[in-house]
C-alpha positions as CSV (number, residue, x, y, z in Angstrom):
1,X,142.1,254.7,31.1
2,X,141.1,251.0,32.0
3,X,137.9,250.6,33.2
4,X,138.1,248.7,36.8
5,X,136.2,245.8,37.5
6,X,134.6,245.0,40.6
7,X,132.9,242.1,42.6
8,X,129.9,242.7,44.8
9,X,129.2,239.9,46.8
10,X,124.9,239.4,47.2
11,X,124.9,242.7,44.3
12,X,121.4,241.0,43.5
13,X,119.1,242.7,45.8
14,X,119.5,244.9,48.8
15,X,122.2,247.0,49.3
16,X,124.9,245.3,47.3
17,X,122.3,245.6,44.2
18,X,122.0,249.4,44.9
19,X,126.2,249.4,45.5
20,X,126.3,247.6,41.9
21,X,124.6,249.6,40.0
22,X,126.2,253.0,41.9
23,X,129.1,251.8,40.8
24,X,128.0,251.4,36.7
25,X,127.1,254.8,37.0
26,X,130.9,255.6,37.9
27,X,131.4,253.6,34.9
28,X,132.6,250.5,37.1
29,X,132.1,247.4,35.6
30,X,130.5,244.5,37.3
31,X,130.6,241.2,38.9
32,X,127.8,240.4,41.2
33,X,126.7,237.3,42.9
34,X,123.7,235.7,44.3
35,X,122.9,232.6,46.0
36,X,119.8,231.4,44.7
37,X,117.5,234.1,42.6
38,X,119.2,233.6,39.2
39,X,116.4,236.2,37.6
40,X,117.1,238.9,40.3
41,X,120.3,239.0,39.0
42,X,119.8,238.5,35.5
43,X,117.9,241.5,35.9
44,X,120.4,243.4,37.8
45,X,123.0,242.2,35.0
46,X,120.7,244.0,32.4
47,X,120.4,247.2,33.9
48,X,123.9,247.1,34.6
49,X,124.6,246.7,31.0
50,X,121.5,249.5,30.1
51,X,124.1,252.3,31.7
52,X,126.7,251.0,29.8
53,X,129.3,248.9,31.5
54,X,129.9,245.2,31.4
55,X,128.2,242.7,34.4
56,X,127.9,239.1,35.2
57,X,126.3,237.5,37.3
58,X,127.9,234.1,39.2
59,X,126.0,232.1,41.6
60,X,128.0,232.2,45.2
61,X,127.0,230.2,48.8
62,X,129.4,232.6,50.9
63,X,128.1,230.3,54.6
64,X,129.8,227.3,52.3
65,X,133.6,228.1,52.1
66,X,134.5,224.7,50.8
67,X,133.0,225.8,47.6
68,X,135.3,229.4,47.1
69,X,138.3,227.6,45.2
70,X,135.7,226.7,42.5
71,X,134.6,230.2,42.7
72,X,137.7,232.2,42.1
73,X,138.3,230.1,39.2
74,X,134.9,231.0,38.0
75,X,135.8,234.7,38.2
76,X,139.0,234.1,36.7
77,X,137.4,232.9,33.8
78,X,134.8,235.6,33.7
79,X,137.9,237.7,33.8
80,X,139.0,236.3,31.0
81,X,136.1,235.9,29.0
82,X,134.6,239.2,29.4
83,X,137.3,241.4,29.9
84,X,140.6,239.7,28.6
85,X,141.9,240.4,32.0
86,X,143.6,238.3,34.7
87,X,142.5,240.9,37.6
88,X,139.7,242.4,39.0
89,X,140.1,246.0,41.2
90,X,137.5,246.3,43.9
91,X,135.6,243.2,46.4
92,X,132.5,244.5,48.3
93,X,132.0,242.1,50.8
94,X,128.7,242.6,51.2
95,X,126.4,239.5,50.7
96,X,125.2,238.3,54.1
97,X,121.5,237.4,56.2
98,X,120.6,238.5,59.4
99,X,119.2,236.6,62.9
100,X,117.0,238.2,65.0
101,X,116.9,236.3,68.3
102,X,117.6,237.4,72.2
103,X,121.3,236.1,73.6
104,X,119.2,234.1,75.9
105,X,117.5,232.2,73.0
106,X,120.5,232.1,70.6
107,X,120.7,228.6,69.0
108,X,124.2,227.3,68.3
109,X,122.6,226.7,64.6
110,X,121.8,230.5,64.5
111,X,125.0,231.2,66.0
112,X,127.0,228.7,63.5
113,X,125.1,230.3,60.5
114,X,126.3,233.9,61.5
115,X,129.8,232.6,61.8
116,X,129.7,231.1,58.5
117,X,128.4,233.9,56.3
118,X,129.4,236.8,57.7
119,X,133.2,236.0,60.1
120,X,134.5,232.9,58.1
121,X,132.8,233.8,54.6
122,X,134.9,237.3,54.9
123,X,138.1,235.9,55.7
124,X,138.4,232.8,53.3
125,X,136.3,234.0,50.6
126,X,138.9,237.5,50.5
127,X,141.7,234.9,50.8
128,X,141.0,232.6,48.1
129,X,140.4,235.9,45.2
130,X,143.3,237.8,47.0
131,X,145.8,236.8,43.9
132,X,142.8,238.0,41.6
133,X,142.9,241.4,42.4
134,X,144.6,244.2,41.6
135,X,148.0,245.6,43.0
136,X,146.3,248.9,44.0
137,X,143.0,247.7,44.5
138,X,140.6,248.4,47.6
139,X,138.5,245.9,49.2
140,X,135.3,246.9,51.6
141,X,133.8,245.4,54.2
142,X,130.0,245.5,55.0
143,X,129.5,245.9,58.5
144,X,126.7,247.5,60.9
145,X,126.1,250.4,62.9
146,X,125.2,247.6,65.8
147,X,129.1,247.2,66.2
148,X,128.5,250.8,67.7
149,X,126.1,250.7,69.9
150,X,123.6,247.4,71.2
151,X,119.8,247.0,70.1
152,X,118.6,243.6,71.7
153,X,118.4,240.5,69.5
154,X,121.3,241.2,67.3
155,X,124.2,240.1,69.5
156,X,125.6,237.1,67.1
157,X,125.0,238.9,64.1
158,X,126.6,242.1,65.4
159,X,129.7,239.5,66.7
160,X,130.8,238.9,63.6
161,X,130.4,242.1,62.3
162,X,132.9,243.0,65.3
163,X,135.1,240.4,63.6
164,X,135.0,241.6,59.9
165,X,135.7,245.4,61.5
166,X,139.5,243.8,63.2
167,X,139.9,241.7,60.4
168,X,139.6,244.7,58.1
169,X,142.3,246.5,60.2
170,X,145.1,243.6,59.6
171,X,144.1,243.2,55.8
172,X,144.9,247.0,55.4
173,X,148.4,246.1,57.1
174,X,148.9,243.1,55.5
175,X,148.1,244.1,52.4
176,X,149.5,247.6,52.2
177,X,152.6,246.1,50.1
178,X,150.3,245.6,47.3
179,X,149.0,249.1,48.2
180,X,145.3,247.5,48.6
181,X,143.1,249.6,50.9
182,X,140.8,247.7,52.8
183,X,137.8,249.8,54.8
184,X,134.3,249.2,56.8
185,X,131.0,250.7,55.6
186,X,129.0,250.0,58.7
187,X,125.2,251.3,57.9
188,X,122.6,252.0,60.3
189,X,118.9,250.9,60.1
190,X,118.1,250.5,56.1
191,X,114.4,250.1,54.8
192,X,115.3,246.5,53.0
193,X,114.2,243.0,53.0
194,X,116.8,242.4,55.4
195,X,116.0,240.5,58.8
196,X,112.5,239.6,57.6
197,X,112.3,243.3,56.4
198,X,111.5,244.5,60.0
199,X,112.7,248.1,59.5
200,X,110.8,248.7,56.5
201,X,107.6,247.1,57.2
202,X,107.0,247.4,60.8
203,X,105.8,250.9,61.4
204,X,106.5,251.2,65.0
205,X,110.1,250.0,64.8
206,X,110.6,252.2,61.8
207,X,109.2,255.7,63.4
208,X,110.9,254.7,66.6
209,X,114.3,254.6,64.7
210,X,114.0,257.4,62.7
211,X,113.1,259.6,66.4
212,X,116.5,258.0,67.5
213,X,118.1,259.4,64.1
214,X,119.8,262.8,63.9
215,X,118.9,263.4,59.8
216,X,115.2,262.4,61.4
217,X,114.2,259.2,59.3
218,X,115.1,255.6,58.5
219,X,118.1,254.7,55.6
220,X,117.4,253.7,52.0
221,X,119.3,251.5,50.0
222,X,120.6,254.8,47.8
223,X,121.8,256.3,50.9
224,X,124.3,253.4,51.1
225,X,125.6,252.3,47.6
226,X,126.6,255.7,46.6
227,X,128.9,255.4,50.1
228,X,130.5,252.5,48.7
229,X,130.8,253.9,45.8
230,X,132.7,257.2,46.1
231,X,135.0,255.4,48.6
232,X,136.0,253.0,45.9
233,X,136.9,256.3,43.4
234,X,140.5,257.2,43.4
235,X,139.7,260.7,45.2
236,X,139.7,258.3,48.2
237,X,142.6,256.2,47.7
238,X,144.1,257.6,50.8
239,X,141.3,256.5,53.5
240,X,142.2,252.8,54.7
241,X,141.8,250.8,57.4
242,X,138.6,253.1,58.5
243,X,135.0,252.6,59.7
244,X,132.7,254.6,58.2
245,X,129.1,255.0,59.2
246,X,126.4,255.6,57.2
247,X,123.6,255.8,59.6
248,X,122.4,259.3,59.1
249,X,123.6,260.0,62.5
250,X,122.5,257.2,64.8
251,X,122.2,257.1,68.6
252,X,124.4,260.1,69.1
């Protein structure tokens, strides 16, 4: 059997590092990317590699889509290099920043930025590996529970993430020739570095979250990457364009 090969876009901290390394332990092998912390990911390489399956790491700007045709023909020489391969089988669009700011207070900077990484990124960065992967392949989308229901501050951010959650509908139609699945992950509130880190480290917002939760506390980074992971395996080959939430049961 070959092993598959997937690309997890910011798989050097946060959830796409805990995604990367769920998926070495289903004996996935790994291409992860960062956009500027070269040792995080080194490191992430390495313990990649310590449970056995292949990783590199590639540095990717995914607010900067100007620079994904140099990209893709980094990965296809990765490919090539590291697997004798012209294809790779799973993208995890996952790499992304948050803004925390009222709609009243919005910059179009802040704004722009959320367009870039997390609407635009998506689209063209998908686009330009497209003839990279895999007939058969899957491709999932990173989303947000916020896309479900509205906490203040988050309305550009959550925007896009509306975006990504259409788009992934008409890449799963599109791309159903090539019998590609495409699907959301939308997790609720995870204890990360994410947004300044506001869920893990502020204790009010965390307890008030975890009162609003039905599994009673807040998410962790394993309660995600496994998610991702099992919806890549081929018992799941059937699931496409869905949104599945991993929120522990949020605000129902």
């Amino acid at each position: 059997m070959n092993t598959k090969i997937a690309i997890v876009t910011g798989g050097s901290r946060g959830l796409g590092e805990n995604t990367a390394l769920a998926l070495a332990k289903k004996g996935v092998d790994v291409i992860i990317t960062y956009h500027s912390k070269k040792a995080e990911a080194d490191e992430v390489v390495k313990e990649i590699e310590q449970l056995g399956q292949k990783a590199v790491a590639l540095q990717l700007d995914v607010s900067d889509s100007k620079s994904f045709a140099d990209f893709a023909n980094q990965v296809k020489s990765a490919l090539k290099q590291k697997w004798h391969s012209e294809h790779f089988d799973f993208l995890v669009n996952n790499a992304g920043t948050g803004v925390h700011a009222s709609f009243a207070e919005t910059t179009e900077e802040q704004f722009d930025q959320m367009v870039n990484i997390h609407l635009k990124g998506v689209f063209f960065l998908t686009q330009k590996l497209l003839p990279l992967i895999a007939d058969g392949g899957r491709i999932v989308n990173v989303s947000t529970g916020l896309t479900r229901f509205a906490l203040p501050g988050y309305a550009a951010y959550a925007t896009m993430k509306g975006g990504v959650e259409t788009l992934t509908k008409y890449l799963a139609k599109e791309l159903g020739a090539r019998k590609i699945t495409v699907n959301v992950v939308a997790p609720g509130a995870i204890e990360t570095d994410f947004g300044g880190g506001a869920v893990r480290d502020n204790a009010e917002i965390n307890s008030y979250i975890a009162s609003q939760t039905a599994l009673g506390r807040v998410g962790l980074p394993d309660d995600i990457g496994g998610v991702i992971a099992s919806l890549l395996a081929e018992d799941n080959r059937w699931v496409n364009a869905q949104r599945i939430e991993a929120s522990g049961g949020m605000y129902i």
